[in-house]
GUTI-937619 format. One record per atom (N, C-alpha, C): residue number from 1; residue in one letter; chain; x, y, z. Coordinates in nm, 2 decimals. Layout:
N
+-----+-----+-------+--------+--------+--------+
!   n ! res ! chain !      x !      y !      z !
+-----+-----+-------+--------+--------+--------+
! NUM !   A !     A !      X !      Y !      Z !
...
+-----+-----+-------+--------+--------+--------+
//
This chain:
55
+-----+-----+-------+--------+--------+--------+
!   n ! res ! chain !      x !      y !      z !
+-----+-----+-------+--------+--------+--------+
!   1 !   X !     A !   1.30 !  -0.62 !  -0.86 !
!   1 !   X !     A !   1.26 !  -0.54 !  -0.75 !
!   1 !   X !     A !   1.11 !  -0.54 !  -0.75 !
!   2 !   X !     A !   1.07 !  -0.56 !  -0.60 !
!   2 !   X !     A !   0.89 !  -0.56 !  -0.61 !
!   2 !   X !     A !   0.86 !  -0.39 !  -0.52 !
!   3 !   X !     A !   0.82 !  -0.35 !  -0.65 !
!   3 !   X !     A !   0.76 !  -0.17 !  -0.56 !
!   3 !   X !     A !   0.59 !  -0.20 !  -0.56 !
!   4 !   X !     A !   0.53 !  -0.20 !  -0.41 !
!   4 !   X !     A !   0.41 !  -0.16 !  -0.40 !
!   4 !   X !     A !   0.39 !  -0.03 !  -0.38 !
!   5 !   X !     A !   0.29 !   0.03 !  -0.42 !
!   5 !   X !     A !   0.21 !   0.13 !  -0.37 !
!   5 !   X !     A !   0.11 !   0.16 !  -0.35 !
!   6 !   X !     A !   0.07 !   0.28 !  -0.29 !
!   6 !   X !     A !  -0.04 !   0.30 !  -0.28 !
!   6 !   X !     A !  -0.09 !   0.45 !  -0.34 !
!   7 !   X !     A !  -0.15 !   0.47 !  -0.43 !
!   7 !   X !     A !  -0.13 !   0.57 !  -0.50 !
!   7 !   X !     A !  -0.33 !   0.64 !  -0.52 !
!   8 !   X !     A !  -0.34 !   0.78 !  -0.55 !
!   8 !   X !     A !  -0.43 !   0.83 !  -0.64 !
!   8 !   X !     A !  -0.40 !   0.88 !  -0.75 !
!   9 !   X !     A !  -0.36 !   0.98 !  -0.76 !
!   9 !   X !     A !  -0.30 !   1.05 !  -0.88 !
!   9 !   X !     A !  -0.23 !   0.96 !  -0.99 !
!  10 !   X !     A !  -0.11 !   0.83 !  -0.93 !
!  10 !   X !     A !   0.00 !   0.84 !  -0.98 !
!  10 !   X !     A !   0.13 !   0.90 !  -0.99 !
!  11 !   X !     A !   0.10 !   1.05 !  -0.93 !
!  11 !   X !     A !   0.28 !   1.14 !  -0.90 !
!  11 !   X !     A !   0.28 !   1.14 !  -0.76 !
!  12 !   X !     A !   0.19 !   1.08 !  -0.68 !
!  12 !   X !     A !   0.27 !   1.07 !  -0.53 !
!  12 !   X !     A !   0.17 !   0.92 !  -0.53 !
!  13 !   X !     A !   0.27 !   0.85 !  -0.39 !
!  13 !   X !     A !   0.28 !   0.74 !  -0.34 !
!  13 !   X !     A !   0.33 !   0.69 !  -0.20 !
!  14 !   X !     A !   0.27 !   0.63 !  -0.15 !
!  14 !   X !     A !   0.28 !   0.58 !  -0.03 !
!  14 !   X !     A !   0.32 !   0.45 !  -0.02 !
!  15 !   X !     A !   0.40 !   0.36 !   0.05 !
!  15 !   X !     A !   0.43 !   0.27 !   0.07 !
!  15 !   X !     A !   0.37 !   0.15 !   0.18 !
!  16 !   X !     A !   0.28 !   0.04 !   0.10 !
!  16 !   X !     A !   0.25 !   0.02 !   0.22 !
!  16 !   X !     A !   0.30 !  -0.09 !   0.31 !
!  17 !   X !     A !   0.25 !  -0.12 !   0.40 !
!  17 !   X !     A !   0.37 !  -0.23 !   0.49 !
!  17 !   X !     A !   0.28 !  -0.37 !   0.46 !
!  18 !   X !     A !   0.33 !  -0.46 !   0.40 !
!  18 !   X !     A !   0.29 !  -0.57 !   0.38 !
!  18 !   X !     A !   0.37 !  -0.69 !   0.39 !
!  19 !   X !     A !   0.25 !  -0.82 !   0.45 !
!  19 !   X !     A !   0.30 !  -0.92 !   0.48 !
!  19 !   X !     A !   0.44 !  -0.97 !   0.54 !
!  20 !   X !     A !   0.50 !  -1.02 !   0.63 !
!  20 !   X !     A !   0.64 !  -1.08 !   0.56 !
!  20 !   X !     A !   0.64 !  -1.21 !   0.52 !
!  21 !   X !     A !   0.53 !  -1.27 !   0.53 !
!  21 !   X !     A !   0.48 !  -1.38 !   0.47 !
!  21 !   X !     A !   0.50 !  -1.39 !   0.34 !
!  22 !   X !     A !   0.41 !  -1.31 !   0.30 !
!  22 !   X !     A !   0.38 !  -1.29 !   0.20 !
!  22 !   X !     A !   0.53 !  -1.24 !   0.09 !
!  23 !   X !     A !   0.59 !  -1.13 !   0.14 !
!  23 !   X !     A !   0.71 !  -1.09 !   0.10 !
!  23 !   X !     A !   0.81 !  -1.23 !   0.03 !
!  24 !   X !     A !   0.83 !  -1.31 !   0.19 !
!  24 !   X !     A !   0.94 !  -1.43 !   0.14 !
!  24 !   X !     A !   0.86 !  -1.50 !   0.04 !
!  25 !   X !     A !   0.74 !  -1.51 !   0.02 !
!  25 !   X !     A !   0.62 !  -1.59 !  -0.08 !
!  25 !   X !     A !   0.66 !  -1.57 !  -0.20 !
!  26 !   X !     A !   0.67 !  -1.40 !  -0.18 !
!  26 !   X !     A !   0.68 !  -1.37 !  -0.36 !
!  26 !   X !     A !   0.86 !  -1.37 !  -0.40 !
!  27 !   X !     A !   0.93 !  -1.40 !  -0.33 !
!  27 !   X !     A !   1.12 !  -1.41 !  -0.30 !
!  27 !   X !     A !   1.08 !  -1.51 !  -0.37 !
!  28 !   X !     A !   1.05 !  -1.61 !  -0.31 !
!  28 !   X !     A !   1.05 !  -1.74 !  -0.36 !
!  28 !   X !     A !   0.98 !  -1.79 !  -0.48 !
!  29 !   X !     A !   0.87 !  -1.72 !  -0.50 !
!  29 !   X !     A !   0.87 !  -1.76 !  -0.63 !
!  29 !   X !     A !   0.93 !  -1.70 !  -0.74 !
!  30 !   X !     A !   0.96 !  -1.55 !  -0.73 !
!  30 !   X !     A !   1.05 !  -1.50 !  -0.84 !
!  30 !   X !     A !   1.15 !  -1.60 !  -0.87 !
!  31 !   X !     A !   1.25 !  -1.62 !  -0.72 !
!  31 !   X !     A !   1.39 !  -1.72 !  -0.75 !
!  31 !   X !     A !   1.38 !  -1.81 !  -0.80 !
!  32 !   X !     A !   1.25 !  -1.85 !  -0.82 !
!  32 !   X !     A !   1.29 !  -2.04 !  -0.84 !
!  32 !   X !     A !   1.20 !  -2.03 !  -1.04 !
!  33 !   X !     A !   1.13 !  -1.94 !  -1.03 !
!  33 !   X !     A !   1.07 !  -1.91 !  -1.16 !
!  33 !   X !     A !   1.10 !  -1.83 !  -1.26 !
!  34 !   X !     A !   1.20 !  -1.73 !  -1.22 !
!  34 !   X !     A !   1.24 !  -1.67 !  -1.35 !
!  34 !   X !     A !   1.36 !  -1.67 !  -1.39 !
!  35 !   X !     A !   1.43 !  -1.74 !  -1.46 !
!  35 !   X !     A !   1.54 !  -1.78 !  -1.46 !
!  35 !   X !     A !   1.65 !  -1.66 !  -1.50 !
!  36 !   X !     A !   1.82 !  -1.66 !  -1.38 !
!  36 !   X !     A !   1.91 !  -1.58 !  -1.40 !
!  36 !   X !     A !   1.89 !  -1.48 !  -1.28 !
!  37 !   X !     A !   1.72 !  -1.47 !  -1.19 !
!  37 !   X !     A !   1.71 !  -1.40 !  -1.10 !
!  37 !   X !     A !   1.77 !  -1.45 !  -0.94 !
!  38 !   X !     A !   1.86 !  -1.37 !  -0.88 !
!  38 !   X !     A !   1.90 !  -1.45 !  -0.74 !
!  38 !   X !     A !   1.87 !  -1.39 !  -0.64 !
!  39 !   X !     A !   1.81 !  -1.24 !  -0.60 !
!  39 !   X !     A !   1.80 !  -1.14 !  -0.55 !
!  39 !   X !     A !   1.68 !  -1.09 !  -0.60 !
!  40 !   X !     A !   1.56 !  -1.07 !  -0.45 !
!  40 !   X !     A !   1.46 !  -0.92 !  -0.50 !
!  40 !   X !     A !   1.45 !  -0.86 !  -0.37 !
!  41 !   X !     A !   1.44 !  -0.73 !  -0.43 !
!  41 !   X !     A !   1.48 !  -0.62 !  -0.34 !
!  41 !   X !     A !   1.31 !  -0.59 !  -0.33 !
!  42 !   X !     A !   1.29 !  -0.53 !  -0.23 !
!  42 !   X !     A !   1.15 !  -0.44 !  -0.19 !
!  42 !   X !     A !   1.16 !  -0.30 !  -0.14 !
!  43 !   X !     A !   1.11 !  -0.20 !  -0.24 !
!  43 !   X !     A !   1.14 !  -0.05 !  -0.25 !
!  43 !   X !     A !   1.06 !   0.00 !  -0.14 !
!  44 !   X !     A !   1.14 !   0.07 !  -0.04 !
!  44 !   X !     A !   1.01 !   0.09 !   0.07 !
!  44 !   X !     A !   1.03 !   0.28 !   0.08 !
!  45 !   X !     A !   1.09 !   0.33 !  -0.05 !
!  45 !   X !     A !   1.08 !   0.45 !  -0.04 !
!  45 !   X !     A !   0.95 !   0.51 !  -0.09 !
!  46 !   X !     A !   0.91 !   0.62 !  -0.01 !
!  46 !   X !     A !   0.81 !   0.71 !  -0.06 !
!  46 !   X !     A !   0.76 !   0.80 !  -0.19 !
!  47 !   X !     A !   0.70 !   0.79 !  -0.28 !
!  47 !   X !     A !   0.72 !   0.85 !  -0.42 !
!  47 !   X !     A !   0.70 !   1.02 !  -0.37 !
!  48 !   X !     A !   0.75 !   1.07 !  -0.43 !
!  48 !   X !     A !   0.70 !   1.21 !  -0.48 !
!  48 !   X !     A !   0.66 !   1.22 !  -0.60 !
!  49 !   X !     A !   0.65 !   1.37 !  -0.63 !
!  49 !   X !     A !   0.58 !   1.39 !  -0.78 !
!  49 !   X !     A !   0.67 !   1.32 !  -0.88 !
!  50 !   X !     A !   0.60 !   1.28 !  -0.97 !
!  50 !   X !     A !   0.69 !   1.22 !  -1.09 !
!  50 !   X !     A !   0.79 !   1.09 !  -1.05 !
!  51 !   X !     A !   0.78 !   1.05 !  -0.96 !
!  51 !   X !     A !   0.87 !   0.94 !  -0.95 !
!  51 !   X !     A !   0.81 !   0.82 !  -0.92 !
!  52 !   X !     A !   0.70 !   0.78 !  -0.96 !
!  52 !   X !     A !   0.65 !   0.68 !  -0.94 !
!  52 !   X !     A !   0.72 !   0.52 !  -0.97 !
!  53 !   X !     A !   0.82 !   0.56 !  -1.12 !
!  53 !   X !     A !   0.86 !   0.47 !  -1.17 !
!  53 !   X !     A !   1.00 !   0.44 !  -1.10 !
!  54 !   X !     A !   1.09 !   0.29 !  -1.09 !
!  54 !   X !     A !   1.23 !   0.29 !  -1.06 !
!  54 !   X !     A !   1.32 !   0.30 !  -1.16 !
!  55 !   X !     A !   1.43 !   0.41 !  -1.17 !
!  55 !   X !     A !   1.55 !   0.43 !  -1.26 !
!  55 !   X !     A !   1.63 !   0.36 !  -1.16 !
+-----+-----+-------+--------+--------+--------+
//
């Protein structure tokens, strides 16, 4: 999974809208370079406090 953010603190976060260029760029190199990976997802939810990280 690729989560950007945009962050000060750390416990909140913004998402920002980037490339789709760029997006399928980094698809494709995950898939073809780390082996067992066939899927990446891009998190386009908003953090709140404490949830910076993905469970």
């Amino acid at each position: 999974m690729i989560c950007c953010i945009n962050t000060v603190d750390v416990m909140t976060a913004e998402v920002p809208e980037l490339d789709w260029a760029l997006l399928k760029y980094i698809t494709a190199r995950v898939t073809a370079e780390v082996p067992g990976i066939c899927r990446v997802c891009y998190d386009l939810t908003p953090k709140p406090v404490g949830t910076v990280e993905w469970e």
